[in-house]
C-alpha positions as CSV (number, residue, x, y, z in Angstrom):
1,X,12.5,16.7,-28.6
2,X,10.9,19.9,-31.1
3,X,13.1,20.4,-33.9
4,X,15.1,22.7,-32.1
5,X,16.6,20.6,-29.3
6,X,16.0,22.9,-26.9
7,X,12.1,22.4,-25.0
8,X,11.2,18.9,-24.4
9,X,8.0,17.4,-25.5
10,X,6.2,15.7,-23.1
11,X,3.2,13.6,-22.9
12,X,3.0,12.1,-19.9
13,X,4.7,8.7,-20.8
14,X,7.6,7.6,-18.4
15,X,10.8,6.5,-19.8
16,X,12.7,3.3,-17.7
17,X,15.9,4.3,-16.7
18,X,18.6,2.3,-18.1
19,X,21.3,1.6,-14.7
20,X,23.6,-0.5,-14.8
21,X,23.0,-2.9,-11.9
22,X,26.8,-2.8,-10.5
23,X,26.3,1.3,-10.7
24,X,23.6,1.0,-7.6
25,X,24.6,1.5,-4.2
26,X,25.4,-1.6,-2.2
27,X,25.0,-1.9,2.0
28,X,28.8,-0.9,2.1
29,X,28.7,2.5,-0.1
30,X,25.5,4.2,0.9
31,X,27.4,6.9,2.4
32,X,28.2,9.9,0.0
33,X,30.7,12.6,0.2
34,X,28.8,15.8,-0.8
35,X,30.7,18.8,-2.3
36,X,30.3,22.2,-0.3
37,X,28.0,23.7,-3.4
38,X,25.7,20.4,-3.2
39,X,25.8,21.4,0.8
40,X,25.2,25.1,0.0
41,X,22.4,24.4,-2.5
42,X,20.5,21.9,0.5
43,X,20.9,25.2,2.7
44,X,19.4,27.5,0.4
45,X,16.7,25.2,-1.0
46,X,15.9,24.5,3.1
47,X,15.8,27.8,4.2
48,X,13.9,28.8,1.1
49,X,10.7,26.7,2.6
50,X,11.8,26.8,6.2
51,X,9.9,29.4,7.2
52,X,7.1,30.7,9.8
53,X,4.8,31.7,6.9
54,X,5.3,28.8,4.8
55,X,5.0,26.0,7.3
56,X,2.1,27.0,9.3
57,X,0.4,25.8,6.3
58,X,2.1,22.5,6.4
59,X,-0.2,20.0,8.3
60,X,0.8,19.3,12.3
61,X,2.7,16.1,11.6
62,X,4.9,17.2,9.7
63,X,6.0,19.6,11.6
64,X,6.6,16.9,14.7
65,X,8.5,14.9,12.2
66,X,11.0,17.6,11.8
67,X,11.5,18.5,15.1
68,X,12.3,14.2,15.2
69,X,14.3,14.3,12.2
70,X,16.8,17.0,13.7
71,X,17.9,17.8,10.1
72,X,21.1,20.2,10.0
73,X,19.5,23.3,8.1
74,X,23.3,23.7,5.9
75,X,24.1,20.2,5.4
76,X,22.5,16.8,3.7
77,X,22.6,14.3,6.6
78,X,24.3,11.5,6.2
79,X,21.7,8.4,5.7
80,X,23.2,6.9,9.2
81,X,21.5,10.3,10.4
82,X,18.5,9.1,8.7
83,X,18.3,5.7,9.8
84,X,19.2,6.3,13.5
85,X,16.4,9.1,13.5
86,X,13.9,6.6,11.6
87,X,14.0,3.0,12.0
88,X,13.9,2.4,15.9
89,X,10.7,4.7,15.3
90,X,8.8,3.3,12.3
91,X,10.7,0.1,11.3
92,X,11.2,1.3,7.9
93,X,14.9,1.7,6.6
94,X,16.6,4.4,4.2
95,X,18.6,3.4,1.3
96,X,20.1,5.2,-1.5
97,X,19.5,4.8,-5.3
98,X,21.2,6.1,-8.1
99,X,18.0,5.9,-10.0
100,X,15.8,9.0,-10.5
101,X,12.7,8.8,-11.7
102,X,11.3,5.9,-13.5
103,X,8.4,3.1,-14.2
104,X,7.5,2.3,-10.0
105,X,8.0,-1.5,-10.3
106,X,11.7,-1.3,-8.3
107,X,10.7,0.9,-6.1
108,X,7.6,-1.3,-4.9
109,X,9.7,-4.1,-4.4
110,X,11.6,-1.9,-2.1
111,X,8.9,-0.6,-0.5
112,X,7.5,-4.2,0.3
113,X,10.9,-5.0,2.3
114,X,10.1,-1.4,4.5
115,X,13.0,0.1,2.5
116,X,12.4,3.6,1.2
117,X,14.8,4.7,-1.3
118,X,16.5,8.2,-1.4
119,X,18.3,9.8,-4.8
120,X,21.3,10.2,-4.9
121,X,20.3,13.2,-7.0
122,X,20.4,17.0,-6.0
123,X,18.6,19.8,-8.4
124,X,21.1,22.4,-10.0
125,X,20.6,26.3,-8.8
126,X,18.3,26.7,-11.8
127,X,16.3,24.2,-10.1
128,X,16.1,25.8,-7.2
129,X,12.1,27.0,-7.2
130,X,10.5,24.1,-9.2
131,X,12.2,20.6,-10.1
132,X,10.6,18.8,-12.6
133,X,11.7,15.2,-10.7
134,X,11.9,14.3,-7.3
135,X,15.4,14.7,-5.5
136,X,17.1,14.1,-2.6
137,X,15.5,17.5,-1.1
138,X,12.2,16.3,-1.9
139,X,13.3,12.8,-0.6
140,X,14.5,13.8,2.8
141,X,12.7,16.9,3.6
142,X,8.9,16.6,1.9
143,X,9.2,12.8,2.8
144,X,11.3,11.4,6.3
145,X,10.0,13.6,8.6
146,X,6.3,11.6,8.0
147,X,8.5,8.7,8.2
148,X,9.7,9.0,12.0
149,X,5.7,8.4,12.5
150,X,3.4,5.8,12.8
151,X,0.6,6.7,11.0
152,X,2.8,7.5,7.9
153,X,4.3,4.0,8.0
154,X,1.2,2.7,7.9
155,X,-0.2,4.5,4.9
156,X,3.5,3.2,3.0
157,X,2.4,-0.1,4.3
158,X,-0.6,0.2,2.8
159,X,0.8,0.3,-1.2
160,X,3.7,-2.0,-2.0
161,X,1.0,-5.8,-1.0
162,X,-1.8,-4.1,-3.1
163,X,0.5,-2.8,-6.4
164,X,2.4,-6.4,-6.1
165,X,-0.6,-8.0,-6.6
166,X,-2.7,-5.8,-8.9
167,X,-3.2,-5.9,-12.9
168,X,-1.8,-3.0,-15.0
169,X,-5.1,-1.3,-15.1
170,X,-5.0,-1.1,-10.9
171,X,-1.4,-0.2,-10.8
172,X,-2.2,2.7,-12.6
173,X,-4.9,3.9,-9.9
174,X,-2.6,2.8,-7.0
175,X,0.3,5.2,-8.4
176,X,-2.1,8.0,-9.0
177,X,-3.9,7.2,-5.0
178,X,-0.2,7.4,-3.9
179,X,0.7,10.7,-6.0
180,X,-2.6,12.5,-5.2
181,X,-1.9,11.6,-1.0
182,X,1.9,11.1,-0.4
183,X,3.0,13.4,-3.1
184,X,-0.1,15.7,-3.5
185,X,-2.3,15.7,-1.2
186,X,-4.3,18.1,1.1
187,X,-5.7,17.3,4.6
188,X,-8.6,19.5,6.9
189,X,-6.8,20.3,10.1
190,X,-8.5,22.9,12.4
191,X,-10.9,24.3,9.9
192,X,-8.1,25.0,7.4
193,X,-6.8,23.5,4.5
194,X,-3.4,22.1,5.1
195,X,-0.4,20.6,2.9
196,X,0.3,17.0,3.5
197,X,2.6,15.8,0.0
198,X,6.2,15.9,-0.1
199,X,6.0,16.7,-3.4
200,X,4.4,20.0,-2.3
201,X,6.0,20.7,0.6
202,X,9.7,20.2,-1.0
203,X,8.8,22.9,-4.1
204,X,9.1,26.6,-2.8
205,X,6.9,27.6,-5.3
206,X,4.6,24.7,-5.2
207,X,4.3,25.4,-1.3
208,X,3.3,29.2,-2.5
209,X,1.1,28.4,-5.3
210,X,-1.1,26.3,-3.2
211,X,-1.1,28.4,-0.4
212,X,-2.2,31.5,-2.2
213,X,-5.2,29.4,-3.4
214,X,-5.8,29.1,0.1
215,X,-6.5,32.4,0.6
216,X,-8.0,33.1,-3.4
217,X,-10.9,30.3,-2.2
218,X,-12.0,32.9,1.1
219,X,-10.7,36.2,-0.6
220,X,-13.3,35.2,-4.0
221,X,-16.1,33.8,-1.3
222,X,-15.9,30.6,-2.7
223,X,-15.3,28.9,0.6
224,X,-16.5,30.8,4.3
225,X,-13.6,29.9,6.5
226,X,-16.0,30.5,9.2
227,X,-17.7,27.3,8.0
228,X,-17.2,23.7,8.1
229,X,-15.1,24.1,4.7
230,X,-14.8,20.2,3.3
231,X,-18.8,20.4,3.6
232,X,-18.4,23.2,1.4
233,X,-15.9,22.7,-0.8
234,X,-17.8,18.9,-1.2
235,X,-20.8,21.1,-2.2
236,X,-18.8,22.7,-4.9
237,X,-17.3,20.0,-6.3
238,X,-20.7,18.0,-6.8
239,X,-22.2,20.7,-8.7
240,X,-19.0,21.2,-10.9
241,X,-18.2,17.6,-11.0
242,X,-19.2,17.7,-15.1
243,X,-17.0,20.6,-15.8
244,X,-14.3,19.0,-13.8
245,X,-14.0,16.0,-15.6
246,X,-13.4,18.1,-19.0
247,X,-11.1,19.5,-17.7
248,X,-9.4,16.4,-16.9
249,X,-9.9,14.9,-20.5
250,X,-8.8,18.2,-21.9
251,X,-5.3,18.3,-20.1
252,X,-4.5,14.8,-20.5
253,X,-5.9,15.0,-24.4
254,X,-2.8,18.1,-24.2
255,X,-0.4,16.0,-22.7
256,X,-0.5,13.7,-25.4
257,X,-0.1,16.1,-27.6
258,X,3.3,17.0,-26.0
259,X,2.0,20.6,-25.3
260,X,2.0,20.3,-21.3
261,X,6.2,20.6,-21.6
262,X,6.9,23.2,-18.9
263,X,5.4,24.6,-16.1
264,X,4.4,27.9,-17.8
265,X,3.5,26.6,-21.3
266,X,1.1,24.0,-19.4
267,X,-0.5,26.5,-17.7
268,X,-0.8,28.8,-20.7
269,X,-2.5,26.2,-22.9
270,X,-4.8,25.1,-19.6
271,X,-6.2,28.7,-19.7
272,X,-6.8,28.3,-23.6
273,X,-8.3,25.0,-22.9
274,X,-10.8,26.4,-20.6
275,X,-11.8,29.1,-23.4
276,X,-12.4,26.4,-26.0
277,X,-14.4,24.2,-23.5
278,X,-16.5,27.6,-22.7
279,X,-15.8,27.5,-18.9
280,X,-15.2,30.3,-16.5
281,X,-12.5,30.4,-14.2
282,X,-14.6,31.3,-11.6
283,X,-15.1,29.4,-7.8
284,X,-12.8,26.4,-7.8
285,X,-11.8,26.9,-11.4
286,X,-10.4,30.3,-10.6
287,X,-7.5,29.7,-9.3
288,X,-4.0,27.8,-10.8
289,X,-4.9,24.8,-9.3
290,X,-8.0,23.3,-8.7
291,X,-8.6,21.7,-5.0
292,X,-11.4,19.0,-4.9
293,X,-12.2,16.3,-2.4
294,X,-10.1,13.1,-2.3
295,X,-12.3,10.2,-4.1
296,X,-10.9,7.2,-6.0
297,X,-13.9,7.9,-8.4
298,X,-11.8,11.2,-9.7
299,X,-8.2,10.2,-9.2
300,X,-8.9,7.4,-11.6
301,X,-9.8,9.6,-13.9
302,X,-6.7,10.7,-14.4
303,X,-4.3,8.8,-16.7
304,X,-1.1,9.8,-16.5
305,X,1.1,11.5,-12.9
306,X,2.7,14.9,-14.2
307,X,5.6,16.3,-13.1
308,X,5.6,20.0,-15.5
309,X,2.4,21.1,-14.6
310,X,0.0,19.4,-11.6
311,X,-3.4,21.0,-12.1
312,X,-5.2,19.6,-9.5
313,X,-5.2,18.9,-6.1
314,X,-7.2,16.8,-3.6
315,X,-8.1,17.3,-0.3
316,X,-8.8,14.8,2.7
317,X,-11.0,15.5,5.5
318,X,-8.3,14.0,7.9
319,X,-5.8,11.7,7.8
320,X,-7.8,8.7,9.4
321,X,-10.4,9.4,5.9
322,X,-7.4,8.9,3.9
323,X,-6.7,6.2,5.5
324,X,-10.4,4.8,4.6
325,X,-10.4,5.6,1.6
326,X,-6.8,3.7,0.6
327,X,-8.0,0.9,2.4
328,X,-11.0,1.0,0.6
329,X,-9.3,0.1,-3.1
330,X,-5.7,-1.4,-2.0
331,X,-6.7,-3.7,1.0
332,X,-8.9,-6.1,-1.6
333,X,-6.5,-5.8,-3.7
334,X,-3.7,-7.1,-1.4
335,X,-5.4,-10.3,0.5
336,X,-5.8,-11.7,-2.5
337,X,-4.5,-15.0,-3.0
């Protein structure tokens, strides 16, 4: 904490949360009664992103995951809702945690047995447009409508045999691959870019920030919409590529100076950042975020997953090159003997 007590200092280091093992939630008490504010906050927070505008930017799966997930719009399902709408699809199963967020080596372990794990957390109403941790919103909306599919479970599959057996160095890859596609990520669907991470989808302004750099990458003529637009965007990226990776040394060289604390003061000293390392913000560097391809290359790059201020985002040609590309670093890692 500053001297004051009041803004947090972070730099990108996770704290392990301390629970006390006969706190957690056993088979018997996974059911919650939720108090009608908790129930009135899920309504706003849903309605809030459930909309026309917002979620024809979302990619098409998600959307056929919702219409399977038949979540009640003004209350939190019960996780029987969950499971009965998930598991005969996909396999996996839904429990709840009383743990937040912490270091990922529970959660793996959970994720190995097909289990994924819901909060038992719900953001306050100052919370409402941007949550600095994930929550139950972000757990159930951004996340278990992929999970009614297939192709989701796979990808889930796909992390939990590869971080088991990997060293520290490759865990630290694995959680970015999963933050920069599950959380993060982008996918090419008709032409357009489109939002595929929870952790987007689940944030109102998130959902809008990325959006509008939808439209600032066609309204500066960076990208032609009329265009194959990964061929371009690819194109830009290559010939920015050194300028990119200064930026990514600069912010996390800020986050570990604890100045990357909140959303607006990380964004603020990013704009400084790109005035000491003389580059114009200009093309993809124009905008508040920046999009780029998805490549393991990059994503490796980065050292630390940040919740106050996510600077860049990366963008799949389609789900099945996602899928490549995971397979690509985790499946090694995960036959191993």
């Amino acid at each position: 904490m500053t001297s004051d007590q009041n803004v947090p200092v972070y730099t990108g280091d996770i704290a392990k949360q301390q629970v006390d093992p006969s706190s957690e939630y056993s088979q018997e008490n996974q059911e919650i009664t939720f108090s009608d504010e908790q129930h009135a906050i899920w309504a706003d927070l849903f309605a809030g992103v459930y909309k026309s505008y917002l979620t024809e930017h979302i990619c098409k799966e998600w959307r056929t995951g919702m219409g399977l997930l038949e979540l009640d719009p003004k209350h939190i399902p019960t996780l029987k809702h969950l499971v009965d709408h998930i598991t005969p699809r996909t396999g996996w199963r839904i429990e709840r945690t009383v743990v937040r967020y912490t270091l990922a080596d529970d959660w793996y372990k959970k994720f190995a047995q097909r289990i994924f794990l819901i909060t038992d957390y719900l953001r306050t109403r100052d919370q409402m447009e941007f949550t600095p941790e994930p929550d139950m919103f972000h757990d159930i909306f951004g996340h278990l409508p992929f999970l009614t599919q297939e192709f989701y479970a796979r990808i889930e599959d796909k992390f939990a045999p590869a971080y088991l057996k990997a060293t520290q160095e490759e865990r630290e890859v694995i959680k970015r691959l999963a933050w920069y596609s599950t959380e993060f990520g982008l996918v090419v669907q008709d032409n357009r870019f489109t939002v595929f991470g929870a952790g987007i989808i689940s944030g109102r302004k998130e959902l809008t920030r990325t959006i509008m750099e939808f439209y600032r990458l066609g309204r500066d003529n960076v990208i032609d919409y009329t265009r194959d637009i990964y061929g371009q965007l690819e194109q830009q990226f290559l010939e920015k590529k050194k300028d990119l990776f200064r930026i990514i040394d600069g912010v996390n060289a800020l986050h570990q100076k604890g100045q990357m604390s909140s959303e607006s003061m990380g964004w603020n000293v990013v704009q400084l950042m790109y005035e000491d390392l003389r580059i114009e913000t200009t093309g993809i560097f124009g905008g508040e975020v920046i999009i780029v391809p998805f490549n393991i290359e990059t994503i490796a790059r980065i050292p630390k997953t940040v919740y106050a201020f996510n600077p860049m985002l990366f963008v799949c040609r389609s789900l099945e090159e996602m899928d490549e590309i995971l397979d690509s670093y985790l499946k090694p890692i995960s036959q191993r003997t």
